[in-house]
C-alpha positions as CSV (number, residue, x, y, z in Angstrom):
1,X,-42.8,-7.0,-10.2
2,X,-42.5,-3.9,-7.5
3,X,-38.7,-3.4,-7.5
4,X,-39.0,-0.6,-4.9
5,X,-41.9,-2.0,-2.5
6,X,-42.6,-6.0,-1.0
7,X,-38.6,-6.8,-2.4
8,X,-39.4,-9.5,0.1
9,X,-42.4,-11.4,-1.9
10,X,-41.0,-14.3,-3.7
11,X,-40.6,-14.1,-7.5
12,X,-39.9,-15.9,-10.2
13,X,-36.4,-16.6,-9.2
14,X,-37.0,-18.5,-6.4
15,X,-38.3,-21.9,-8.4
16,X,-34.4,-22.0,-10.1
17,X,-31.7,-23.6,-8.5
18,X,-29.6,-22.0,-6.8
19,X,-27.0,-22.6,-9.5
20,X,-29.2,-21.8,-12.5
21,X,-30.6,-18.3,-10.5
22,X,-26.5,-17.4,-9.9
23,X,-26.1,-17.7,-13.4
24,X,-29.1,-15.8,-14.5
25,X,-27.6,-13.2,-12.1
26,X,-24.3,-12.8,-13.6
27,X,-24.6,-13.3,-17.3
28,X,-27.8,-10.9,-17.3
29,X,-25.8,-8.2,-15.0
30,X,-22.4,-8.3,-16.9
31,X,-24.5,-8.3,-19.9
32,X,-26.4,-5.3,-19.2
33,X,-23.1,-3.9,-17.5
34,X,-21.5,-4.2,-20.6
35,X,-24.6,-2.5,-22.5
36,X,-24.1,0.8,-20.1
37,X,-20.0,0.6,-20.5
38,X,-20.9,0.2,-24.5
39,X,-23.3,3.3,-24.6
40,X,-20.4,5.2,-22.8
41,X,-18.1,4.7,-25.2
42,X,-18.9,4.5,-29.0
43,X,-22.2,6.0,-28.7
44,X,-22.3,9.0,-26.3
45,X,-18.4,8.7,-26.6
46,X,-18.7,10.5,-23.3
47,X,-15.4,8.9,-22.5
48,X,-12.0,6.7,-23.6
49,X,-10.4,3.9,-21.9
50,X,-6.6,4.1,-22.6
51,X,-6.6,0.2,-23.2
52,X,-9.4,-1.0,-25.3
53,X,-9.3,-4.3,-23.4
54,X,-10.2,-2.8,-20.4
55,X,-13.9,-2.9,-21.0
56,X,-13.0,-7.4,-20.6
57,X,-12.3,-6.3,-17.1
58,X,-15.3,-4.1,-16.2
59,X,-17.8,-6.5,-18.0
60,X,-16.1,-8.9,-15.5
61,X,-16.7,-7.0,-12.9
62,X,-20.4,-6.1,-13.5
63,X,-21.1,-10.0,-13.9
64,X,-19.0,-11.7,-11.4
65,X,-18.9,-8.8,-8.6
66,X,-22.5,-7.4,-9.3
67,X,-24.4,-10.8,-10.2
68,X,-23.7,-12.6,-7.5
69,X,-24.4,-9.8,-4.7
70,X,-27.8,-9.3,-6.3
71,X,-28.4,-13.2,-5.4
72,X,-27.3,-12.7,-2.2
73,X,-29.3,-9.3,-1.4
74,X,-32.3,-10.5,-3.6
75,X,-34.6,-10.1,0.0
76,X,-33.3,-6.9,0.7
77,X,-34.2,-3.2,-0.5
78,X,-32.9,-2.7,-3.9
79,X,-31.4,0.7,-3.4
80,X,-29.0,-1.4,-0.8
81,X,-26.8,-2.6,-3.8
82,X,-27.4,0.5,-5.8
83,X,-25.8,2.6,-3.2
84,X,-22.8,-0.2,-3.0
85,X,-22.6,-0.1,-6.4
86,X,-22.7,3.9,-5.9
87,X,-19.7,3.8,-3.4
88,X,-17.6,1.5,-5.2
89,X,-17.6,3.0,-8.8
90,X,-17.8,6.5,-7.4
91,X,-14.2,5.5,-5.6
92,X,-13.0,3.7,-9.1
93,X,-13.7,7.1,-10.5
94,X,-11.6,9.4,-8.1
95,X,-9.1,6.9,-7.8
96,X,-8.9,6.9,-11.8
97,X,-8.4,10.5,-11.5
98,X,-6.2,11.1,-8.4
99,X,-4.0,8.2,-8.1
100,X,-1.9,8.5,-11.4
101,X,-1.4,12.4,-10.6
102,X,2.5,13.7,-9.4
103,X,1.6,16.4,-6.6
104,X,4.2,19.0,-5.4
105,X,3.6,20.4,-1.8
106,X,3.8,24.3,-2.0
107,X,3.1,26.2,1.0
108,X,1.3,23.5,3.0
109,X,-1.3,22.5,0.0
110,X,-0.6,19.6,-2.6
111,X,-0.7,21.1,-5.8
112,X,-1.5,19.0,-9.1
113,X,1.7,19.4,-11.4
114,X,-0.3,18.4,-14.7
115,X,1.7,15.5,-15.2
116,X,0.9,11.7,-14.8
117,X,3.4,9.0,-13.2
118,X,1.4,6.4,-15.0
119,X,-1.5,6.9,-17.8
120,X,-4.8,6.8,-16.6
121,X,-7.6,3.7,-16.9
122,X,-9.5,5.8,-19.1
123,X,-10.2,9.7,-19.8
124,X,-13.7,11.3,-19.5
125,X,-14.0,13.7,-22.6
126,X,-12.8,16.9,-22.1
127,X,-12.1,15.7,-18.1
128,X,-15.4,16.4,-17.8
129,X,-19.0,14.8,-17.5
130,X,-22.3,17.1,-18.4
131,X,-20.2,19.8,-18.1
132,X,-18.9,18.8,-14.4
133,X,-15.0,19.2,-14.2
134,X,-14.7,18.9,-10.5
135,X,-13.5,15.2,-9.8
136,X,-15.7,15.0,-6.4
137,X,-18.8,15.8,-8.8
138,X,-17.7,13.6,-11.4
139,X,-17.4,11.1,-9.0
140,X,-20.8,11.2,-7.9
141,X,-22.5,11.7,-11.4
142,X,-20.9,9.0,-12.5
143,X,-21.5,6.9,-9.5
144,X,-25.2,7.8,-9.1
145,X,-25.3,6.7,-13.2
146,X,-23.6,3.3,-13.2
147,X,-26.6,1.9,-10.2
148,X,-29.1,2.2,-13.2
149,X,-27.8,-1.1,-13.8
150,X,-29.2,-2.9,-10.8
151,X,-32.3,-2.1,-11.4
152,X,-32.3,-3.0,-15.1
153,X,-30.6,-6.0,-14.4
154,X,-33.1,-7.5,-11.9
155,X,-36.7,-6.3,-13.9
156,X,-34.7,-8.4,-16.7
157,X,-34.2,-11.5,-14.5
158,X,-38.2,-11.2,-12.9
159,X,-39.1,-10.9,-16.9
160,X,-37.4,-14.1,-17.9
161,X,-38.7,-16.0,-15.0
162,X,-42.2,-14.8,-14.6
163,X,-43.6,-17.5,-15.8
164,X,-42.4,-19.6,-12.4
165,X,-43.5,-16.8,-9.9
166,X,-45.2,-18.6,-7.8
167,X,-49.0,-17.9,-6.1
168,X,-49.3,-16.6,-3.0
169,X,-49.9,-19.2,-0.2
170,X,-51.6,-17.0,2.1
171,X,-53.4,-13.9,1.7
172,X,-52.1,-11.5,4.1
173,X,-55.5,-10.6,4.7
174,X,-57.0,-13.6,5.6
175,X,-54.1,-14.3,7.7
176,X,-54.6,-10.8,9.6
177,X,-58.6,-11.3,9.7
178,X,-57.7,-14.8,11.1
179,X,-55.6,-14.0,13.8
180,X,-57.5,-10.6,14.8
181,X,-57.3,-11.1,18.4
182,X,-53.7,-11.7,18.8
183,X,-52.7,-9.6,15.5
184,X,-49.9,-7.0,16.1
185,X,-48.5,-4.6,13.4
186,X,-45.4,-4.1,12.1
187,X,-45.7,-0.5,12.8
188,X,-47.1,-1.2,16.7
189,X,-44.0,-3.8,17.1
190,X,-41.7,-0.9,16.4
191,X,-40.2,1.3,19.1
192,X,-40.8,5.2,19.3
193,X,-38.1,6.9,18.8
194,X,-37.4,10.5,20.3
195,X,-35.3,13.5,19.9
196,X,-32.6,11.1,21.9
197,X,-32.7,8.5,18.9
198,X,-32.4,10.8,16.0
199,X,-30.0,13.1,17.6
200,X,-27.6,10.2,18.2
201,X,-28.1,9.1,14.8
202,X,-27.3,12.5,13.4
203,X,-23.9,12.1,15.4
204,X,-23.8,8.5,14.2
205,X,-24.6,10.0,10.6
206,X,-22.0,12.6,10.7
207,X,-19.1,10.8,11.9
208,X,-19.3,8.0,9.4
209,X,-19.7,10.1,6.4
210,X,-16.7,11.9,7.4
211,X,-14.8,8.8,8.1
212,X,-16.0,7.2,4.5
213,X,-14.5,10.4,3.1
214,X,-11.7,10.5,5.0
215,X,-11.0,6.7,4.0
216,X,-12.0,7.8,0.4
217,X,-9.9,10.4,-0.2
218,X,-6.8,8.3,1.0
219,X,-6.9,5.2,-0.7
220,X,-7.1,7.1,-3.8
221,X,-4.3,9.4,-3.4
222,X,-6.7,12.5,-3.5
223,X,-4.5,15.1,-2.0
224,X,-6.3,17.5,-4.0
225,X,-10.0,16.7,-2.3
226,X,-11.6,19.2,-0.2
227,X,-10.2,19.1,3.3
228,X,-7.9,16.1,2.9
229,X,-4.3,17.7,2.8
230,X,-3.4,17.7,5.8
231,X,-4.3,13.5,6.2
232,X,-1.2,13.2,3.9
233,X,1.2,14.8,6.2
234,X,1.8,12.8,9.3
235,X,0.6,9.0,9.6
236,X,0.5,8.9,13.3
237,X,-1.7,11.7,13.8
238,X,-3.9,10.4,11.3
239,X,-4.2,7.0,13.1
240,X,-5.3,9.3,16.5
241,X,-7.7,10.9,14.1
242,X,-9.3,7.4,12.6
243,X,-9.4,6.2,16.5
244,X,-11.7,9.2,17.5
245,X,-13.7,9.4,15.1
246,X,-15.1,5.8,15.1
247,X,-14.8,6.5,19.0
248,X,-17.4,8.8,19.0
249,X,-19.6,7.4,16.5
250,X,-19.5,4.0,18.5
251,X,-20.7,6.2,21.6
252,X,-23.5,7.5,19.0
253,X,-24.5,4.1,18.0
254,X,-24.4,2.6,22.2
255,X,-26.7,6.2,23.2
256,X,-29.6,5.6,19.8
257,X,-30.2,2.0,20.0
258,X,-29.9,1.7,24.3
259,X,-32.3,4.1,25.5
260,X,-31.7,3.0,28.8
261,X,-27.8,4.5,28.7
262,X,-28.5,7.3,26.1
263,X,-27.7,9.8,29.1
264,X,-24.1,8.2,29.5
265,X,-23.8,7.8,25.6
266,X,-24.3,11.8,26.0
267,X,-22.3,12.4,28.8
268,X,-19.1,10.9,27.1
269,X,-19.9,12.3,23.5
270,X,-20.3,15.6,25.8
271,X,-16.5,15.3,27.4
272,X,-15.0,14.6,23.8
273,X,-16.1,17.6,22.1
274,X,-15.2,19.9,24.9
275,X,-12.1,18.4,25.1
276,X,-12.3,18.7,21.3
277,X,-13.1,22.3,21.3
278,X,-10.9,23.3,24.4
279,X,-7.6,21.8,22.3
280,X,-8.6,23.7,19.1
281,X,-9.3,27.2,20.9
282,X,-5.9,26.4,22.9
283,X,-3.5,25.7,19.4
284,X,-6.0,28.5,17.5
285,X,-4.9,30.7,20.0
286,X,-1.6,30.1,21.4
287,X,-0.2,30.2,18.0
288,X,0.3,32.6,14.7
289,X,-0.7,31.4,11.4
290,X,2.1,28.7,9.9
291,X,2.9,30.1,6.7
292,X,3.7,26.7,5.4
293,X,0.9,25.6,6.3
294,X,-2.0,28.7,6.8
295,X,-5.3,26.6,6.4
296,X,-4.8,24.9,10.0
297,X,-6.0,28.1,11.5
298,X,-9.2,28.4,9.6
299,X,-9.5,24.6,10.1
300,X,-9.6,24.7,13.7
301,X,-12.2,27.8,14.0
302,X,-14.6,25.8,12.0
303,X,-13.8,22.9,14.3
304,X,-14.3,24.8,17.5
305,X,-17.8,26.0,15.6
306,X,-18.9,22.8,14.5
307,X,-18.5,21.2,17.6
308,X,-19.6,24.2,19.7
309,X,-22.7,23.7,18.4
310,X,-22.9,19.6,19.1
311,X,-21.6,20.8,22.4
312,X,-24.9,23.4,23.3
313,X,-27.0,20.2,22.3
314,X,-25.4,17.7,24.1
315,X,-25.2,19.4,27.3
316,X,-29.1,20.3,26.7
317,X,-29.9,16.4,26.6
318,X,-27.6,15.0,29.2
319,X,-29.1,17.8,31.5
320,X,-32.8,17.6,30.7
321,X,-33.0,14.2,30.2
322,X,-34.5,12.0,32.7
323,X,-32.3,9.5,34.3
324,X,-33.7,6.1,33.9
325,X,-33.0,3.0,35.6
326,X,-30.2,0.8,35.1
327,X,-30.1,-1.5,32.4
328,X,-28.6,-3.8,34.3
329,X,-27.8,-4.4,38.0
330,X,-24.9,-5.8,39.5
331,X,-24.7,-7.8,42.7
332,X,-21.4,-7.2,45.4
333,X,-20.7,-10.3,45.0
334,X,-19.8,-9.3,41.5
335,X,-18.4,-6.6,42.7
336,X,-15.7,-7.6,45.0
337,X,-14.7,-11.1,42.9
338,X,-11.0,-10.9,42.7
339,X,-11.7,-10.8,39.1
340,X,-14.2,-7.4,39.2
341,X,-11.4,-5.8,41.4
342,X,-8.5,-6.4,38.9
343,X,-10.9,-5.5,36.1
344,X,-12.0,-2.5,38.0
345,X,-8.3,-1.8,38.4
346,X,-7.5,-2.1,35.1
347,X,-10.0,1.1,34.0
348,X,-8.3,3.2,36.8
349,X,-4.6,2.4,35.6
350,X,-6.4,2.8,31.6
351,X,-7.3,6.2,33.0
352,X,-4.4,7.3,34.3
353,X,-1.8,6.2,32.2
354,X,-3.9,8.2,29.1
355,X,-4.1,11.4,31.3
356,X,-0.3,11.6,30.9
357,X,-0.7,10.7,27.3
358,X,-2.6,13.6,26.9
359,X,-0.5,16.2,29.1
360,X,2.5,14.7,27.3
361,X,0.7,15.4,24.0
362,X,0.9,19.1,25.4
363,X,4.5,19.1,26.2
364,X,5.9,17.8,23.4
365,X,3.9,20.4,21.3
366,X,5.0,23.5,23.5
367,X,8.2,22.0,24.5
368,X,9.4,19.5,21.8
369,X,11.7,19.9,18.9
370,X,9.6,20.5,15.8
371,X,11.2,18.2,13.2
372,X,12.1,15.1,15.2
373,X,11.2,13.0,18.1
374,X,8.0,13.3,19.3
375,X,7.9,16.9,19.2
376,X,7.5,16.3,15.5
377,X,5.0,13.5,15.4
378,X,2.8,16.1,17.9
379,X,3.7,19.3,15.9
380,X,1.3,19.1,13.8
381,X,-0.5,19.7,11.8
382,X,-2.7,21.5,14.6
383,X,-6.0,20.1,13.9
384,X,-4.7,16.4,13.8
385,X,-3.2,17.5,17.1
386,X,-6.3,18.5,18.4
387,X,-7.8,15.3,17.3
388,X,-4.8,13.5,19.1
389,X,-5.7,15.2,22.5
390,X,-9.3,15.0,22.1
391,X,-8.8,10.9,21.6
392,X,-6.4,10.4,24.2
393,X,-8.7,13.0,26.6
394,X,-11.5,10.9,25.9
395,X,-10.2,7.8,26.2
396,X,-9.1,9.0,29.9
397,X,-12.4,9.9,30.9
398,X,-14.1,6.7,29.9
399,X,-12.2,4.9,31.5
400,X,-12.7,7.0,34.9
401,X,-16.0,6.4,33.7
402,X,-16.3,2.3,33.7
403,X,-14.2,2.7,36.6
404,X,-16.6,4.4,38.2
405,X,-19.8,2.4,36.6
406,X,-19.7,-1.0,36.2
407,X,-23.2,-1.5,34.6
408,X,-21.6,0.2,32.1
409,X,-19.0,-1.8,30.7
410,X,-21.0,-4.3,28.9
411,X,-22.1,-1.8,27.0
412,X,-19.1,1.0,26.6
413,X,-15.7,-1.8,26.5
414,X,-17.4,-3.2,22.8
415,X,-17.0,0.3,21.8
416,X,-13.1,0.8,22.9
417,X,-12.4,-2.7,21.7
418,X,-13.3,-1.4,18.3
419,X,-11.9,2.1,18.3
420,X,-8.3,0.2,19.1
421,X,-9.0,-2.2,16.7
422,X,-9.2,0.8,13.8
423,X,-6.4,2.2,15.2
424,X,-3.9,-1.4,15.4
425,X,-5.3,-2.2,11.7
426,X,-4.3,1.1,10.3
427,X,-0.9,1.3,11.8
428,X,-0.4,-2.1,10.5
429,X,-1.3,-0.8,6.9
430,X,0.6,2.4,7.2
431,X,3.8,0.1,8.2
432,X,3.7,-2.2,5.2
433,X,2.7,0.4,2.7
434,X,5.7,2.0,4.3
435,X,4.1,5.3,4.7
436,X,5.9,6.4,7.9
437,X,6.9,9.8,7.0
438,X,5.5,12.7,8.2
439,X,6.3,16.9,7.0
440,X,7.0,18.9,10.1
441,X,5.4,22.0,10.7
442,X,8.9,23.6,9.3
443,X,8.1,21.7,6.5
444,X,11.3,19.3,6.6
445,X,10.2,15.2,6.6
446,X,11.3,12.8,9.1
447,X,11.0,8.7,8.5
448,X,9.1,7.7,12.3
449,X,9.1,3.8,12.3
450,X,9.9,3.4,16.0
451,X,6.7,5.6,16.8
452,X,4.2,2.9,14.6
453,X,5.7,0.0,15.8
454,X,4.8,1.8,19.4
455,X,1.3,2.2,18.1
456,X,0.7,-1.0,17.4
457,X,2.2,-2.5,20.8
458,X,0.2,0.1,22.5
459,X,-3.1,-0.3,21.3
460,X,-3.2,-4.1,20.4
461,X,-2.0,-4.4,24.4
């Protein structure tokens, strides 16, 4: 009954129906759900829900949101729904805490006012859990304590149906010792990986934990998290700063898992963050400290650090590297189809047209009035700026790039379909939520409609 190792060996479970083993699943999980929400409350009293029916709800939860995803993931590792279940009540938990909370904006940083538009699901004693009172900590202790009940809940289910495990057909020994000659490994199947792979997965690493967080932090209202004030202040720079982020990590995952194109993967990574870096030295020093808003400064010297440092590694690779063949060859009669030209055509135009986007980006930040227009969707704040030239810069140089390389584009156009994607589906949100106000940098607000209704024409064209 390994719940940790050979998750893939058949148990008990598997001589049910499939009806009978969904049920298993979700009366065992919501009853065990309940057992942990239970122990919570009356006997640790560790904390309080503000409606006592509320605990109907998260029983329903455990049995009809849990139960059935442990059917469906029965095959897989079982820390895979752990670490759901870790996301999900870790973001229940912040959103508890943040979303109820009236914030006041002094001097460029939300500030808690102590007071609550609404009461809150439930209260953790004292506002605190083991002594944590931070509610990024609490978040995660309380997270990492609700996945005990995966595993509880499946050693319950392998208990109750041991008696139907079933033997083994085969012996995997037998059935190595009988096909010795022809026999390969798992671990001989699998393909090395080098500094390439795990660098690229580092980026890949990087990049999505700060999107989760970034996503994290605003669906639940949590102006007060660690470096999420300034994704509260203008919508359209945010979008930019969703679009280059999944940009780049879409470059990461094309250069680990393509090791024929890792060099390109590089290259363009390599383009971004000096753009990156170039934009935040540029606004860093160009301009003096906002006082509405004095963290940008800081923000953008650890930017300019952080991706200095990608930058030195980066160059190293796409330098040293050797250049391998192409993955895949094109004939001229590919080439020169009326189709290939217009498609080739196309990137050129792409490339063009978001080289002005980015010198306008420029303009409108030196140039532009600060609290309407454009000049006030691009005045900041100065590190979402940066992020907005670094997307559009980058954007421009790939497609100069496919332009340029037409093996490429199988593999590089996926990536830009889904980077425009991100950035159409959160415009789309921001507009119905009707979150399209931004603070200027002179700390006045302006209502930008016209300018996400542009968004989404642009990038779903």
């Amino acid at each position: 009954m390994a719940l940790f190792t050979k998750h893939w060996e058949p148990d008990g479970r598997e001589k049910l129906s499939p009806l009978a083993r969904m049920a298993l699943s979700i009366i065992i999980t919501g009853a065990v759900g309940f057992l942990l929400e239970y122990i919570g409350i009356e006997v640790l009293h560790a904390f309080q829900n503000t409606d006592p029916n509320t605990i109907y709800f998260v029983i329903i939860i455990w049995a009809f949101g849990l139960g059935p995803l442990l059917v469906l993931l029965r095959k897989a590792s079982i820390l895979v729904p752990m670490f759901i279940v870790f996301i999900v009540f870790g973001w229940l938990v912040l959103f508890n805490h943040n979303y109820f909370i009236i914030w006041e904006l002094v001097n460029g940083t939300f500030i808690d006012t102590g007071k609550l538009w609404s009461p809150r699901i439930w209260e953790f004693r004292e506002g605190a859990i083991f002594g944590l009172q931070n509610p990024l900590l609490i978040a995660l202790a309380a997270g990492l304590i609700e996945t005990i009940v995966v595993p509880v809940s499946v050693l319950i289910q392998k208990l109750i149906t041991l008696g139907f495990k079933p033997a083994p057909s085969i012996n995997p020994e037998e059935h190595k010792n009988f096909f010795e000659p022809s026999y390969i490994s798992r671990e001989e199947l699998k393909p090395k990986r080098d500094f390439g792979f795990f660098f690229m997965r580092f980026i890949l690493v990087a990049y999505g934990a700060y999107f989760l967080y970034q996503i994290t932090g605003l669906t639940v209202n949590g102006k007060g998290l660690p470096l999420m004030n300034m994704f509260f202040i203008n919508p359209p720079e945010n979008i930019n700063t969703f679009m280059k982020i999944v940009l780049m990590l879409s470059f990461a995952i094309v250069g680990a898992f393509n090791k024929n194109i890792r060099k390109e993967a590089a290259l363009l990574l390599l383009i971004g963050h000096v753009i990156s870096v170039s934009a935040s030295l540029w606004l860093y020093l160009a301009y003096e400290v906002n006082p509405l808003f004095p963290g940008d400064h800081q923000f953008l010297l650890a930017s300019v650090a952080g991706d200095g440092v990608l930058i030195l590694f980066l160059l190293y690779y796409a330098l040293a590297s050797q250049k391998d063949k192409p993955a895949v060859a094109l004939f001229d009669i590919e080439l020169q189809s009326p189709a290939s030209i217009i498609y080739r055509n196309f990137f050129l135009v792409f490339g063009i047209l978001f080289s002005i986007y980015t010198l306008s980006i420029v303009y409108f930040r030196v140039f532009g009035s600060p609290d309407s227009g454009l000049g006030a969707v691009f005045g900041g704040p100065d590190p979402l700026v940066s992020n907005s030239l670094t997307k559009y810069g980058t954007l421009a140089a790939t497609a100069f790039f496919l332009y340029m390389k037409p093996t490429m584009r199988k593999y590089f156009v996926p990536t830009l379909i889904l980077a425009f994607s991100i950035s159409l589906i959160a415009t789309i949100i921001y507009g119905l939520g009707g979150t399209t106000t931004i603070i200027t940098r002179l700390g006045t607000t302006g209502a930008i409609p016209w300018f996400m209704m542009l968004h989404i024409i642009f990038d779903g064209g």
